[in-house]
C-alpha positions as CSV (number, residue, x, y, z in Angstrom):
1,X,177.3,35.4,115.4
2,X,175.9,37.3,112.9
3,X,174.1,40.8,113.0
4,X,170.7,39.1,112.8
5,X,172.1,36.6,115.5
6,X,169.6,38.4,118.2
7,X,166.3,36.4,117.7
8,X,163.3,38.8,116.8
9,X,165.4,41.8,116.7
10,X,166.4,44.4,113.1
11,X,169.6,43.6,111.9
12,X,172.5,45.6,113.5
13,X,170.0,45.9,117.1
14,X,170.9,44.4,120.3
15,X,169.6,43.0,123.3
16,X,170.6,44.1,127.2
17,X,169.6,43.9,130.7
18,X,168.1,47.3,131.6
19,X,170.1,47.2,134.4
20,X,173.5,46.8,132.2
21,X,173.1,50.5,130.7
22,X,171.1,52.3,134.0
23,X,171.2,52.8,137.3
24,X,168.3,52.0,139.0
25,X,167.2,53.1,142.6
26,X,163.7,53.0,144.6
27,X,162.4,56.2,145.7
28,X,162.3,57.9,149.1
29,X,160.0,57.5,152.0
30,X,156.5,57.5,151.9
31,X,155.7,61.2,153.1
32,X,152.5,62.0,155.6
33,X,150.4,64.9,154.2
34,X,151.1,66.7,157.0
35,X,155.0,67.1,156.1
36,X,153.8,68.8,153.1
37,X,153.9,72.6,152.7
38,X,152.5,75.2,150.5
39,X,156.1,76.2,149.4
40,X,159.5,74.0,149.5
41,X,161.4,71.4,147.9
42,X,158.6,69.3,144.9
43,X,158.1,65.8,145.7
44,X,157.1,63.9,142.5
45,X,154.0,60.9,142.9
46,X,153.0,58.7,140.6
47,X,149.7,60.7,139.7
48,X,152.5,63.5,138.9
49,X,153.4,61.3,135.5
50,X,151.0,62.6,132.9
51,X,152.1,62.2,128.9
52,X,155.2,61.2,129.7
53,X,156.2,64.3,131.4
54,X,156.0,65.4,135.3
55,X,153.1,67.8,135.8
56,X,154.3,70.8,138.3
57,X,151.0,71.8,139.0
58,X,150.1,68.9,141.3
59,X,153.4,67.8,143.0
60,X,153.3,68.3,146.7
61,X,155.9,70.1,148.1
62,X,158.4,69.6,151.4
63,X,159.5,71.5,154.0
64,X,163.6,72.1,152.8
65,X,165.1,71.3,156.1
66,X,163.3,67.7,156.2
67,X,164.6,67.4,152.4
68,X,168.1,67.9,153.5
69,X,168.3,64.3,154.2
70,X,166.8,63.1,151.1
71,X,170.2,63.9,149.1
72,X,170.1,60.7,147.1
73,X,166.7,61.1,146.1
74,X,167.1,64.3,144.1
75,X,167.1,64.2,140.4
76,X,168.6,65.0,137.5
77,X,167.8,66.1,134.2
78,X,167.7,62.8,131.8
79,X,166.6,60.6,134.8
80,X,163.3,58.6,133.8
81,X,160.6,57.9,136.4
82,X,159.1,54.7,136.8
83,X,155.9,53.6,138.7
84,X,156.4,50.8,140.8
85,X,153.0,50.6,142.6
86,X,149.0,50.4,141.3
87,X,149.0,51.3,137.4
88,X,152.7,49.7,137.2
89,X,155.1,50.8,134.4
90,X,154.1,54.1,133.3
91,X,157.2,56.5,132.7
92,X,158.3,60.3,132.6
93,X,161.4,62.1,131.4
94,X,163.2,64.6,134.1
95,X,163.7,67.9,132.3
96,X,165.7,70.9,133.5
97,X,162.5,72.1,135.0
98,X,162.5,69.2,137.9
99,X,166.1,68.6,138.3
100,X,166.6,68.7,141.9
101,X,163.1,67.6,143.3
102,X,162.6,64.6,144.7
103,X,160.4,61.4,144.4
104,X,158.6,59.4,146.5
105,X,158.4,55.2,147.4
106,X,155.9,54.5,144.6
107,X,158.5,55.6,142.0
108,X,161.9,53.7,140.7
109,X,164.5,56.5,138.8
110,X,166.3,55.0,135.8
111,X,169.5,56.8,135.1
112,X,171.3,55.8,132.0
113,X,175.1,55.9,132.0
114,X,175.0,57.7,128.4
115,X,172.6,60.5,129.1
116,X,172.2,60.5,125.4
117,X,170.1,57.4,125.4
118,X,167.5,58.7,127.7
119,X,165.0,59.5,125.1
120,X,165.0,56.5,123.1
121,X,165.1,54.3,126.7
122,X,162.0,56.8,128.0
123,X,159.9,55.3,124.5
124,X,161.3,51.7,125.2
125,X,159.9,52.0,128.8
126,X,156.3,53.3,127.5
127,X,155.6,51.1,124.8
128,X,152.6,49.2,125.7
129,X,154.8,46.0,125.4
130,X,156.8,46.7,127.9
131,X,154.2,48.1,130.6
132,X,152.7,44.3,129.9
133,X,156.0,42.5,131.2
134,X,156.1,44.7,133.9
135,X,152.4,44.1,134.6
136,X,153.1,40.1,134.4
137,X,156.0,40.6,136.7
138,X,154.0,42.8,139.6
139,X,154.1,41.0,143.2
140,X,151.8,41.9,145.3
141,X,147.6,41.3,145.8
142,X,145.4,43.2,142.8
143,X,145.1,46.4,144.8
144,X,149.1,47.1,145.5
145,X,150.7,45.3,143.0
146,X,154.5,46.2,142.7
147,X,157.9,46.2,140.6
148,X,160.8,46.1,142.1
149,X,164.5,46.8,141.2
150,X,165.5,43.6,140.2
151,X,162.8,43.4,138.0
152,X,162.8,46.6,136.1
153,X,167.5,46.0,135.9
154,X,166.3,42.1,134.4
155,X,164.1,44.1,131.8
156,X,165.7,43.1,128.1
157,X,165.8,46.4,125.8
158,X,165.7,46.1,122.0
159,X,168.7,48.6,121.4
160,X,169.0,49.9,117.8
161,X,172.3,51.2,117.0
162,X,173.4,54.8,118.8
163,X,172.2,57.2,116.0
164,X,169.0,55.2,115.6
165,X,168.1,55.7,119.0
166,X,168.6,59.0,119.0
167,X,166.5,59.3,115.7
168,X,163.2,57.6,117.4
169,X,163.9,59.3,120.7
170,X,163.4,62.8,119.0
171,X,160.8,62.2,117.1
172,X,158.4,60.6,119.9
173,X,160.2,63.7,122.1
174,X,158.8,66.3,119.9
175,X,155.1,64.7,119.7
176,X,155.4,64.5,123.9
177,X,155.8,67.9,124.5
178,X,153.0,68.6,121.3
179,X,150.9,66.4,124.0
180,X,152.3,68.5,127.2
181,X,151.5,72.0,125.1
182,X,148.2,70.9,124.6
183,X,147.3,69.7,128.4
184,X,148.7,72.9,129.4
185,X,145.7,74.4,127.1
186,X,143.0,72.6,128.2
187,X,144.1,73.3,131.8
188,X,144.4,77.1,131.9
189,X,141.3,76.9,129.4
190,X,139.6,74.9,132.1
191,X,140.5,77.2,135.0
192,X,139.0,80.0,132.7
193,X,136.2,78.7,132.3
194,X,135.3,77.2,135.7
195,X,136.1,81.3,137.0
196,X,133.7,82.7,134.3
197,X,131.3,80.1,135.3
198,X,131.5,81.2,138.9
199,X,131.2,85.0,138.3
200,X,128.0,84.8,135.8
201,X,126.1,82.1,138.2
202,X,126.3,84.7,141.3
203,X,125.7,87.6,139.0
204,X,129.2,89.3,140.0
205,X,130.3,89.4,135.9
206,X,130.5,93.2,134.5
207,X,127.9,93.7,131.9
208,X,129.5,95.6,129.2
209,X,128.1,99.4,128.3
210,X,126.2,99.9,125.4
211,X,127.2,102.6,123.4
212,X,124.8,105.5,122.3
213,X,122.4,104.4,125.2
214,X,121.7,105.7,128.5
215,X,121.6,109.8,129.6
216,X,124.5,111.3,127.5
217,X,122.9,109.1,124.4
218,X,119.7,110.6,125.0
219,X,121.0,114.5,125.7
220,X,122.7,114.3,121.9
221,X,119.2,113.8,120.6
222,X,117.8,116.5,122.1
């Protein structure tokens, strides 16, 4: 066979089962809000996924000694999270930031066995393309669609040759966290604002002192 033997793929690319290159694995129970706490192990949802990237400002949180048991469902830096239920498809990258949290039932964590292809495999998982076959593949009514593992292993990924991969995997890396810089600006800009906007509608917002006014401005004319 020649390099162009792969039908509709670039010369020197190839064609696997996602499940050939990852491990793939379901996520862990489906927690009640009241086993959350203000302060413990960070559980990753699916409304957690934002840009690619999880969001730590609205994971929820477990108590440590009920995550004790959840062993298998901690992660690791380079593990990609999947959605499996609702919006199906959409992905994040695990940084060093969430490696050992945890993720819940409406997640599946793709683990590459070359941690070096994670990046590229992230931006073969988000292409638009991609979130259609999983769409097309979702069991389930309209309101809880979902993808299973067997699915998301029978995926095919287009894989370029090594170097390549890690070419387009840095450059989509480095406009990703552009995005994730950005959403951390409107958010803190947001909170500023909604506080200022509290403190000048109940008239609680220090008014700044003239200068040159008031009873020592008026003793100096004198």
């Amino acid at each position: 066979m020649s390099e162009e033997g792969v039908a509709g793929l670039p010369e020197g690319w190839a064609r696997v089962a996602l499940g050939k290159i990852c491990d793939i694995q379901a996520g862990g129970p489906a927690l009640r809000k009241k086993d959350h706490v203000r302060a413990g192990v960070p559980v990753i949802r699916p409304g957690d996924l934002r840009h690619r990237r999880v969001s730590a400002h609205t994971v929820a949180h477990l108590d440590p000694e009920h995550a004790r048991g959840l062993f298998r469902y901690r992660l690791a830096a380079g593990d990609i999270l999947v959605t499996r239920t609702g919006t199906v498809g959409r992905a994040a990258l695990v940084t060093e930031g969430e490696s050992g949290w945890l993720y819940n039932t409406h997640l599946l964590r793709v683990r590459a066995h070359d941690p070096s292809q994670a990046p590229y495999l992230l931006a073969f998982l988000a292409d638009r393309r991609v979130v259609d076959w999983l769409e097309r593949r979702a069991a389930g009514t309209t309101g809880m669609r979902s993808v299973g593992v067997r699915t998301l292993k029978d995926l095919p990924v287009s894989l370029p040759p090594l170097d390549r991969q890690r070419d387009i995997g840095a450059a989509l890396n480095a406009v990703d966290e552009k995005l994730r810089v950005h959403e951390e600006i409107v958010r803190t800009t947001t909170e500023l604002r909604e506080t200022l906007a509290e403190l000048l509608m109940t008239d609680r917002m220090p008014r700044p002192r003239s200068f040159g006014t008031g009873e020592a401005g008026s003793s100096r004319t004198t």
